[in-house]
C-alpha positions as a Markdown table, in Angstrom:
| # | Residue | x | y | z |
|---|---|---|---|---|
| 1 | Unk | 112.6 | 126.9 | 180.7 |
| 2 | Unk | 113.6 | 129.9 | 182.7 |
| 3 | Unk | 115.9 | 132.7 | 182.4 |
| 4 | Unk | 117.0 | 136.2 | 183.3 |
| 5 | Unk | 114.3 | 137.5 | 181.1 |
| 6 | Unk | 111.5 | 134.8 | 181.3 |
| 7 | Unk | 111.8 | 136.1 | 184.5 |
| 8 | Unk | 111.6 | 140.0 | 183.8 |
| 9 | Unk | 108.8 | 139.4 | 181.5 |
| 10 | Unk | 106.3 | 137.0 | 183.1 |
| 11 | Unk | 106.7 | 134.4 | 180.2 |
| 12 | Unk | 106.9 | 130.5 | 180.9 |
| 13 | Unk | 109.3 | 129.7 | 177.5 |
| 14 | Unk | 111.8 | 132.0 | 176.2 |
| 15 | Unk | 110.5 | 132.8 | 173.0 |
| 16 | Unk | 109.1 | 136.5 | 171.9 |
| 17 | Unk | 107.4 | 136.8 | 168.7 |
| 18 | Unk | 108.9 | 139.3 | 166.9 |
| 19 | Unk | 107.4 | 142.7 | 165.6 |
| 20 | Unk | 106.2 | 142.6 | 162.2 |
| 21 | Unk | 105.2 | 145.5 | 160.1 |
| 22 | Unk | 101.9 | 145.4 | 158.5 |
| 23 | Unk | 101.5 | 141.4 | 160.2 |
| 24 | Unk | 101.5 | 141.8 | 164.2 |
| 25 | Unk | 98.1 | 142.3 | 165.4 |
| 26 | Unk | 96.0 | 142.3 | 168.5 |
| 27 | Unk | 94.7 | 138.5 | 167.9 |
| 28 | Unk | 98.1 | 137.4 | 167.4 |
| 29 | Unk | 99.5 | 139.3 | 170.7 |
| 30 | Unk | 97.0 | 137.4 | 172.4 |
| 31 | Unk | 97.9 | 134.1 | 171.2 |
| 32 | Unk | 101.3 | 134.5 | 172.2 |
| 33 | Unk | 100.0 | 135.3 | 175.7 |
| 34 | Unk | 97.4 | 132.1 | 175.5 |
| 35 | Unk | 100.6 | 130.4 | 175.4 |
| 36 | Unk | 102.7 | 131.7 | 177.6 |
| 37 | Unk | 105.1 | 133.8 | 175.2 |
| 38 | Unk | 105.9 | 137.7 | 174.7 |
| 39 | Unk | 104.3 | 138.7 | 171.1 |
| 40 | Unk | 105.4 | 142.5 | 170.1 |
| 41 | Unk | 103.9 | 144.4 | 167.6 |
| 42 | Unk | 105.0 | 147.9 | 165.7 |
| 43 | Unk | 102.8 | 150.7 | 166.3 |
| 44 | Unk | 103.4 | 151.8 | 163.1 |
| 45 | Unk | 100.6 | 149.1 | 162.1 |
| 46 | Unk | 98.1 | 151.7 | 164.0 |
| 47 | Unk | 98.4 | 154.8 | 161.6 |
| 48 | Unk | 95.1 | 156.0 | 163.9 |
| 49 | Unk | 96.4 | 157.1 | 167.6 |
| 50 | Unk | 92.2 | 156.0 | 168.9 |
| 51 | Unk | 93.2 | 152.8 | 167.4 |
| 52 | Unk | 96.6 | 151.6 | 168.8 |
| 53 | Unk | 95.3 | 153.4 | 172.3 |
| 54 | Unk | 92.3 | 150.9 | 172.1 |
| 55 | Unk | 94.3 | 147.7 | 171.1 |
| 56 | Unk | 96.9 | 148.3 | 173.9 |
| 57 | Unk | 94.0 | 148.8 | 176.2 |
| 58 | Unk | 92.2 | 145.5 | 175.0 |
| 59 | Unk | 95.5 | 144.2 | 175.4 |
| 60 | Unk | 96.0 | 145.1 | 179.0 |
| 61 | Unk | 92.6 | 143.6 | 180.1 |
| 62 | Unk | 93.6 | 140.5 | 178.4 |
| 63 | Unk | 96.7 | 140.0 | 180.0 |
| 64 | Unk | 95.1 | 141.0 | 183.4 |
| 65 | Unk | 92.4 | 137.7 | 183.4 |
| 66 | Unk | 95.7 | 135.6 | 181.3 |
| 67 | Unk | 95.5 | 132.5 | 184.2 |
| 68 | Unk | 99.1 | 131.9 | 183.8 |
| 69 | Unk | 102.5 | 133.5 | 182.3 |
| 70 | Unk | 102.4 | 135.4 | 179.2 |
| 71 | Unk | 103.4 | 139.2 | 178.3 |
| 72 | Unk | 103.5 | 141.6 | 175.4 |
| 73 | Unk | 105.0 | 144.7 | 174.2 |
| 74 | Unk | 105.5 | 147.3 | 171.2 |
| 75 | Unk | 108.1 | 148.3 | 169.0 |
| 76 | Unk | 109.0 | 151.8 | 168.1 |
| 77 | Unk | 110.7 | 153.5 | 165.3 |
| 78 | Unk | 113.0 | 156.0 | 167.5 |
| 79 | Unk | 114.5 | 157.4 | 164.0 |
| 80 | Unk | 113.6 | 161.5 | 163.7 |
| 81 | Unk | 112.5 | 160.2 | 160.4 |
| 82 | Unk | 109.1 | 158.5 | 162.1 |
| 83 | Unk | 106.6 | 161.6 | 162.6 |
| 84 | Unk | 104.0 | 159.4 | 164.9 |
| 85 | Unk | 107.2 | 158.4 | 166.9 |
| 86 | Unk | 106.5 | 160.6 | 169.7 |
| 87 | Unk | 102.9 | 160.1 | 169.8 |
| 88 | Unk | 103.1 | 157.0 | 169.7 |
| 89 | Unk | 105.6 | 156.9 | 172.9 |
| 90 | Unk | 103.0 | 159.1 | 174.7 |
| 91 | Unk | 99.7 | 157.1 | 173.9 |
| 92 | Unk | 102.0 | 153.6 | 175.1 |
| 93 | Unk | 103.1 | 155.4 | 178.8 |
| 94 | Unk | 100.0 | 157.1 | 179.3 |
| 95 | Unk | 98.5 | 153.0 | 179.0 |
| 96 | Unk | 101.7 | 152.3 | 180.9 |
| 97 | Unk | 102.7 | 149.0 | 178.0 |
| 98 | Unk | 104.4 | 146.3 | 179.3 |
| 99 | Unk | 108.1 | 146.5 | 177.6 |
| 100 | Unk | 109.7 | 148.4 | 174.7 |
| 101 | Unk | 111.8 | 147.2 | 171.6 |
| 102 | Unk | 112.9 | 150.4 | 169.7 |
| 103 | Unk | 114.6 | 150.6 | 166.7 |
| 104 | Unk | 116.7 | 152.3 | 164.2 |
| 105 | Unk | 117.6 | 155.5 | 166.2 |
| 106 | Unk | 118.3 | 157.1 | 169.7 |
| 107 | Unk | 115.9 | 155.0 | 172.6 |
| 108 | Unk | 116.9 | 157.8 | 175.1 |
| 109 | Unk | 113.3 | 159.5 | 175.5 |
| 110 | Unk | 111.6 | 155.8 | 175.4 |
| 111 | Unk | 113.9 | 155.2 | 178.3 |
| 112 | Unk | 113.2 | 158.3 | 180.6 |
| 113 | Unk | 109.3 | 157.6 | 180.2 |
| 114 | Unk | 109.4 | 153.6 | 180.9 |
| 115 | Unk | 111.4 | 154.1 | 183.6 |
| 116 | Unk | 108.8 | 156.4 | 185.3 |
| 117 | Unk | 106.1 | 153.3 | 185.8 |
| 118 | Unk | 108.7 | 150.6 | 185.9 |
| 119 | Unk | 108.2 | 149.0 | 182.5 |
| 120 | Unk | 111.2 | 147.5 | 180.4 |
| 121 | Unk | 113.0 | 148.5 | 177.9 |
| 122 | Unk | 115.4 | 146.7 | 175.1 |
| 123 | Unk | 116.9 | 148.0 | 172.3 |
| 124 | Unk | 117.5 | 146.5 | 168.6 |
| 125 | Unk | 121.6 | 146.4 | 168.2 |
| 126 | Unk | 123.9 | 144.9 | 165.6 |
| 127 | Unk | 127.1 | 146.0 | 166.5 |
| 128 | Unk | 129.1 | 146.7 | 170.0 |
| 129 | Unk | 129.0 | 150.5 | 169.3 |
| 130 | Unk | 125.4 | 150.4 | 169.5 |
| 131 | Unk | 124.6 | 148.6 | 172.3 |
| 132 | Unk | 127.4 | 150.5 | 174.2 |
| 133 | Unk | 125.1 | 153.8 | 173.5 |
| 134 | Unk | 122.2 | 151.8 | 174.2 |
| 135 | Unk | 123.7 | 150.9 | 178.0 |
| 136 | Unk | 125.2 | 153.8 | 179.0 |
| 137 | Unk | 121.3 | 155.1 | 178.5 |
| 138 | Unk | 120.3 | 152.9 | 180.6 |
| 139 | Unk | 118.5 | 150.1 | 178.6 |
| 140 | Unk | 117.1 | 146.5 | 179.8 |
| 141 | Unk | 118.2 | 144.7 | 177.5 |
| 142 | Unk | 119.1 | 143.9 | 173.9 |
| 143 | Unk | 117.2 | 142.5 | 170.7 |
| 144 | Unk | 120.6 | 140.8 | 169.1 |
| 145 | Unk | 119.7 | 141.5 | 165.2 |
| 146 | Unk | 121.9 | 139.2 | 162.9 |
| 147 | Unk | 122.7 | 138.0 | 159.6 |
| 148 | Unk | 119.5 | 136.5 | 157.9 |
| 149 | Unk | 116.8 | 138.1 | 160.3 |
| 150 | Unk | 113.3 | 140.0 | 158.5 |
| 151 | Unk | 113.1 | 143.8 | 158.1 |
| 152 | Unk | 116.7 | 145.3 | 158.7 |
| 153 | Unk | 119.2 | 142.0 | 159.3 |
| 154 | Unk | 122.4 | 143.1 | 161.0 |
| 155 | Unk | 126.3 | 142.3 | 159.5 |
| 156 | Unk | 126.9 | 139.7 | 161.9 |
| 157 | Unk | 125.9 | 136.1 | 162.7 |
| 158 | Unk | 124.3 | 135.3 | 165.8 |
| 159 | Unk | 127.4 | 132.9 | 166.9 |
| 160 | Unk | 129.1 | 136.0 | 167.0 |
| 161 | Unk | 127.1 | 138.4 | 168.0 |
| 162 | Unk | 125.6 | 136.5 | 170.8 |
| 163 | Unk | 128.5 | 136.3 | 172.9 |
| 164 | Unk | 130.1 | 139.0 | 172.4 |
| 165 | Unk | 127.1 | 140.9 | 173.8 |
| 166 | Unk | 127.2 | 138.9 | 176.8 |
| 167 | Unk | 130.8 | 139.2 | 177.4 |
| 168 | Unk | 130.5 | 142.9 | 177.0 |
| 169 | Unk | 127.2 | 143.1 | 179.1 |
| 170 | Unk | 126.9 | 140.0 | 181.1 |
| 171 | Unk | 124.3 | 141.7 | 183.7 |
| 172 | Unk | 121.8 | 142.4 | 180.4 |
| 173 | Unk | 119.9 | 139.7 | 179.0 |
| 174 | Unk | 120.0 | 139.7 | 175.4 |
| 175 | Unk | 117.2 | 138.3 | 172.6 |
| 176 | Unk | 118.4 | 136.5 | 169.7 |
| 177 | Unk | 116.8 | 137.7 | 166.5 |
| 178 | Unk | 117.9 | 136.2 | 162.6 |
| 179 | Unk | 117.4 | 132.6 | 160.9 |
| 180 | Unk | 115.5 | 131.1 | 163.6 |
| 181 | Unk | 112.0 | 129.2 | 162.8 |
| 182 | Unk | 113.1 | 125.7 | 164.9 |
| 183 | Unk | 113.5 | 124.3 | 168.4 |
| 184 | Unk | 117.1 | 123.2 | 167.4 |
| 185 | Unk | 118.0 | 127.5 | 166.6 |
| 186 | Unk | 116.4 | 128.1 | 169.9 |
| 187 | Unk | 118.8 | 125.4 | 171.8 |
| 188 | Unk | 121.7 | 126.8 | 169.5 |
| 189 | Unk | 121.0 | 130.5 | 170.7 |
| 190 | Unk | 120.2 | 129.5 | 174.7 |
| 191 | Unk | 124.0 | 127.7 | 174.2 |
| 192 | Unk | 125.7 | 130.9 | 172.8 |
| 193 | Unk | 124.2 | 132.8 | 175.8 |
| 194 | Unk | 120.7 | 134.6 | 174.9 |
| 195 | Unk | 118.2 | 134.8 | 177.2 |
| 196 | Unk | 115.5 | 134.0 | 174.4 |
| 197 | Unk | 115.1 | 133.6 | 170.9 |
| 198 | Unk | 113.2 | 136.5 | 168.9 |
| 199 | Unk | 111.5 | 135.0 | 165.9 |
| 200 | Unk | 109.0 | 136.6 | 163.3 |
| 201 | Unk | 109.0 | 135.2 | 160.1 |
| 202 | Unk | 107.8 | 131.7 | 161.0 |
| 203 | Unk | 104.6 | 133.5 | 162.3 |
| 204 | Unk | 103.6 | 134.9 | 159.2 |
| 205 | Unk | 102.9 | 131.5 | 158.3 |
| 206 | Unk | 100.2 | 131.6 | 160.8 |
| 207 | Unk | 96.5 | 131.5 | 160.4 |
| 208 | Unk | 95.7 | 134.3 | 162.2 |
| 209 | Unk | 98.4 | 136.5 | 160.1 |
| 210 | Unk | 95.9 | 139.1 | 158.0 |
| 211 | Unk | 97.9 | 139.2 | 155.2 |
| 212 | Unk | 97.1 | 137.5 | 152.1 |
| 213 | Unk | 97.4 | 133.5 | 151.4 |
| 214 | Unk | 99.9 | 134.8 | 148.8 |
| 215 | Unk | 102.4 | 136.2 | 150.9 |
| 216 | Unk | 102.0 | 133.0 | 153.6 |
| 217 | Unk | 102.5 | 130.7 | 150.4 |
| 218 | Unk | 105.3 | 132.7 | 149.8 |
| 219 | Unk | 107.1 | 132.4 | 152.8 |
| 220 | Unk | 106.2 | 128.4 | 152.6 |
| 221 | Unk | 107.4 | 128.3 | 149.1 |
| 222 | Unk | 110.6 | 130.5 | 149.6 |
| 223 | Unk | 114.5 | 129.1 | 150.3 |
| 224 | Unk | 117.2 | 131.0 | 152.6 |
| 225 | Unk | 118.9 | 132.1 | 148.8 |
| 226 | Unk | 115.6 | 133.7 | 147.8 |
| 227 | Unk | 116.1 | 136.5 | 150.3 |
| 228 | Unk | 117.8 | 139.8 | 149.6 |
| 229 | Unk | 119.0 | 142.9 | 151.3 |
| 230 | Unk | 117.3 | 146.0 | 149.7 |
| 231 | Unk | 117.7 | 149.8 | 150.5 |
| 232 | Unk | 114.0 | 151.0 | 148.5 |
| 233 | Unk | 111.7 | 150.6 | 150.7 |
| 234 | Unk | 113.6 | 152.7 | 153.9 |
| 235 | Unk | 116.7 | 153.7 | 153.4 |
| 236 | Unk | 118.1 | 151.0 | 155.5 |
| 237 | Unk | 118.7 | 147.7 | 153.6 |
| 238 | Unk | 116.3 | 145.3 | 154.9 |
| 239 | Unk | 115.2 | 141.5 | 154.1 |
| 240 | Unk | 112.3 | 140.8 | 151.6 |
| 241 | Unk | 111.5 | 137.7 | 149.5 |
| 242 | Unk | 112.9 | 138.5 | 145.7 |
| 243 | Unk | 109.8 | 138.6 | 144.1 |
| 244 | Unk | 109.5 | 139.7 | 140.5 |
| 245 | Unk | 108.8 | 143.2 | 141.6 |
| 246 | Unk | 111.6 | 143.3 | 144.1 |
| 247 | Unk | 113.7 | 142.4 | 141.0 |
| 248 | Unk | 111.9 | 145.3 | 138.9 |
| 249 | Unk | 112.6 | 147.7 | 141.0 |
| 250 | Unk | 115.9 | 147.1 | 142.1 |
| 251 | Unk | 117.8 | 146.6 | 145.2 |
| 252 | Unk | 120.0 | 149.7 | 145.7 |
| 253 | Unk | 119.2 | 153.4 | 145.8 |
| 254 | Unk | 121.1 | 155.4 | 142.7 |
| 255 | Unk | 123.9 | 157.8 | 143.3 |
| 256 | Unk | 121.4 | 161.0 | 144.1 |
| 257 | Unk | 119.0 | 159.2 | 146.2 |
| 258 | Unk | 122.4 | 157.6 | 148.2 |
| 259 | Unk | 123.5 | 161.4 | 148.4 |
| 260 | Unk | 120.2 | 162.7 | 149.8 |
| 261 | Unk | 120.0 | 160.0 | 152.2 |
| 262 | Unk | 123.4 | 160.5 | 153.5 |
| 263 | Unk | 123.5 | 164.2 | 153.5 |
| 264 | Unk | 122.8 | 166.0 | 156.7 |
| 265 | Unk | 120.7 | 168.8 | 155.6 |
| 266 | Unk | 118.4 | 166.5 | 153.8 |
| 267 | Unk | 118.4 | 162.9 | 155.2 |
| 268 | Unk | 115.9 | 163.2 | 157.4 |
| 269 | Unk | 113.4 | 164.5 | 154.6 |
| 270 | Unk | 114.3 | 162.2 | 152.5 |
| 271 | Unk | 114.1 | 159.2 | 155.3 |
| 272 | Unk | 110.6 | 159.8 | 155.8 |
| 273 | Unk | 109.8 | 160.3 | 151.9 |
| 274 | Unk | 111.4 | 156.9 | 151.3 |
| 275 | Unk | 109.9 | 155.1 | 154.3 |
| 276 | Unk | 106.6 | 156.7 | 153.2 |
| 277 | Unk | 106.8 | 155.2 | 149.3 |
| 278 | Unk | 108.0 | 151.9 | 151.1 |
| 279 | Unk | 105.5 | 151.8 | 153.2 |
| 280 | Unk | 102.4 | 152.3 | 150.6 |
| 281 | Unk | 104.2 | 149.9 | 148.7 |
| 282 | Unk | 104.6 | 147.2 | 151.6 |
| 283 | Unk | 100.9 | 147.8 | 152.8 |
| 284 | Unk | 99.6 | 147.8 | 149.1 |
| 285 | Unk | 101.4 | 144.2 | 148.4 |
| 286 | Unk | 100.0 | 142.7 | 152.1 |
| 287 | Unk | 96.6 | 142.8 | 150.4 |
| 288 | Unk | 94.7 | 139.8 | 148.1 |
| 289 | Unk | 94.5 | 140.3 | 144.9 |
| 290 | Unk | 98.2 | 142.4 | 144.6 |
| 291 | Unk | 100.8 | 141.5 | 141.7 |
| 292 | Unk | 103.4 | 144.0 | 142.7 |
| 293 | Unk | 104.8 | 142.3 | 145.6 |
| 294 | Unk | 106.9 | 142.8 | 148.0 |
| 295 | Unk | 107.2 | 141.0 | 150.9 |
| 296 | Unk | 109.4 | 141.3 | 153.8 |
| 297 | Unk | 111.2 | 137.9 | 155.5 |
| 298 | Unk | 113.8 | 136.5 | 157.2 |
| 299 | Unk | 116.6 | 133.7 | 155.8 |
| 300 | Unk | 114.7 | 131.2 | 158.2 |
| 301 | Unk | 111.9 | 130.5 | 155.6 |
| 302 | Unk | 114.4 | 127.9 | 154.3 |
| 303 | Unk | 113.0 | 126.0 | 157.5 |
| 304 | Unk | 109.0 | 127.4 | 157.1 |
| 305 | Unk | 107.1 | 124.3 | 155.8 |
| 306 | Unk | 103.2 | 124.8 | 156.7 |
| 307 | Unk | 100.7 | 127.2 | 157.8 |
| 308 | Unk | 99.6 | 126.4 | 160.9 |
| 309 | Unk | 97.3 | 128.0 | 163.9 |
| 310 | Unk | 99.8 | 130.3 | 165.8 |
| 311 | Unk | 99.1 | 127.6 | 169.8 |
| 312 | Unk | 100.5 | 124.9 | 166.8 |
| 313 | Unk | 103.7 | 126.7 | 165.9 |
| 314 | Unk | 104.0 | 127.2 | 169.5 |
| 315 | Unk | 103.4 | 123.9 | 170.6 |
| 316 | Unk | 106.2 | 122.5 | 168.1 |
| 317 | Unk | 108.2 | 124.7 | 168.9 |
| 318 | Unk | 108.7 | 123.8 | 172.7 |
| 319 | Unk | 108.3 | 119.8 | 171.8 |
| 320 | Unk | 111.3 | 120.7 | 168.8 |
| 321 | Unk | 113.4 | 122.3 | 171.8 |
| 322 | Unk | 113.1 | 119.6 | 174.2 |
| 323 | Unk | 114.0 | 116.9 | 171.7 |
| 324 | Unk | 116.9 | 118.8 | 170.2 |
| 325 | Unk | 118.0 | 119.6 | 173.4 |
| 326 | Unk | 117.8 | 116.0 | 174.4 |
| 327 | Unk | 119.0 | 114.6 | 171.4 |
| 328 | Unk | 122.0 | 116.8 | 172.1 |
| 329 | Unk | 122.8 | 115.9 | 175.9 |
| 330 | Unk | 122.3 | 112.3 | 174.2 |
| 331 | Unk | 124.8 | 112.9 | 171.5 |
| 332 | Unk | 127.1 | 114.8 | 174.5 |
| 333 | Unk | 126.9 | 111.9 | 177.4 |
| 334 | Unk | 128.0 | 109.6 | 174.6 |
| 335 | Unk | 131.3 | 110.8 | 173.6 |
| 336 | Unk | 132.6 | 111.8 | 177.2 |
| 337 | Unk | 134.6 | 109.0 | 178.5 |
| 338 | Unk | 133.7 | 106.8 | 180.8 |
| 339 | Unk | 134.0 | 108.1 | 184.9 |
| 340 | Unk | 133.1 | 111.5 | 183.4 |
């Protein structure tokens, strides 16, 4: 399948794998390359600089002897409240990474240094107003975040949010990121105008995922009404599985956190003190052996039935989009009238 962005990236199906904090790592970039797909991961999940300058290095060599399509790229917290942000940016142009996903905050700077070797960049949006900001800075393209996706989930659905994007921008492409773990929500996004579908939380359930069995059982075990939106662990309300823990220590933040978050003097402080307890948490519950768990997903673990080897999920997920397509065009030739 080609598009405007299977295109841009080098990739043969229109399908990235989605950033996932504390889950995306090197092997699993390289297994989306294998099989000819764009895998992103935060570089947040490098706390060492020598570390994520060595993976995006190994990663460059791999893609260099990769004997057909396949591409990757990071994602960057662009919020004030990241304090690696900018040394992060540095060590990924100084390596000169494919493509950029940023998040949460102003891609401006990411911009200005891509565009200096020529690599991409597309920004996280949920909302017109942002991805107006994001185009008048001169952005590649856009990550459409909606209802129901992992990590922080956007107010909109996809059949909205899609199309509306594309009307606004039709010379971007634009990824579509929330609920999807199927070829039938990759046909249903390519028919509301994305360019590709951007899917994460079917990948956990991976084999080469290093979290714990737990978490993938988890994400097995777990239905689209077992997700919820909570503010603890950044700030910004975000999708995890509601575990016992998540439960315990509830959803919201309380009237002075709320006011700290929210007031200009202290918000950033208090960003970075939040995402910093939320982090040690997340990273804490990743690991075997945890009880205090909390575990970030997406609404589409309603359609998560298995762990399988990442080339697997791949593999079924091409064959589930050429049969729902298919079935569809079946379905559609059916009901037109005849001489049509």
């Amino acid at each position: 399948m080609e598009t405007a962005l299977t295109k841009s990236l080098n990739i043969s199906f229109p399908l990235i794998m989605a950033p996932m904090f504390l889950v995306s790592n090197q092997k699993m970039m390289e297994e989306a390359m294998n099989n000819g797909i764009a895998g992103v991961f935060p570089t947040l999940n490098y706390r060492n600089p020598e570390q994520l300058k060595s993976t995006i290095l190994a990663l460059n060599q791999f893609k260099q002897k990769l004997p057909g399509s396949g591409n990757y790229g990071v994602n960057l917290i662009v919020q004030k409240s990241n304090p690696t942000y900018l040394k992060h940016l540095a060590i990924c142009a100084e390596a000169r990474v494919p493509f950029y996903i940023t998040s949460l905050g102003n891609p401006a700077q990411v911009i200005e240094e891509a565009k200096i070797y020529g690599a991409k960049v597309f920004c996280d949006v949920t909302n017109l107003t942002h991805a107006q900001k994001a185009a008048s800075m001169g952005c590649d393209g856009f990550v459409a975040v909606g209802m129901g996706a992992g990590g922080h989930a956007g107010n909109f659905p996809l059949s909205l949010l899609v199309p509306a994007l594309k009307k606004a921008f039709p010379q971007l492409p634009v990824m579509a990121a929330g609920g999807l773990a199927d070829g039938a929500g990759i046909v249903s996004v390519m028919a509301l105008g994305a360019d590709a579908a951007y899917m994460g939380t079917r990948f956990i359930a991976s084999r080469e995922a290093p979290v714990s069995d737990a978490y993938k059982q988890a994400i097995v075990a777990a239905k689209m009404g077992d997700i919820v939106l909570s503010e603890r662990l950044s700030g910004t309300p975000s999708n995890i599985i509601n575990t016992p823990y998540a439960q315990k220590i509830g959803y919201h933040q309380n009237w002075f956190e709320h006011l700290l978050n929210t007031n200009q003097t202290t918000k950033k402080y208090f960003k970075m003190l939040t995402q910093l307890r939320g982090m040690k948490k997340l990273e804490a519950s990743v690991k075997p052996g945890n009880y205090n768990n909390l575990w970030s997903a997406g609404q589409s673990v309603e359609l998560i039935n298995d762990i399988k080897s990442i080339t697997e999920i791949i593999i079924q997920l091409k064959q589930e989009t050429y049969l729902a397509f298919k079935d569809l065009k079946i379905k559609f030739e059916a009901d037109l009238p005849r001489g049509h």
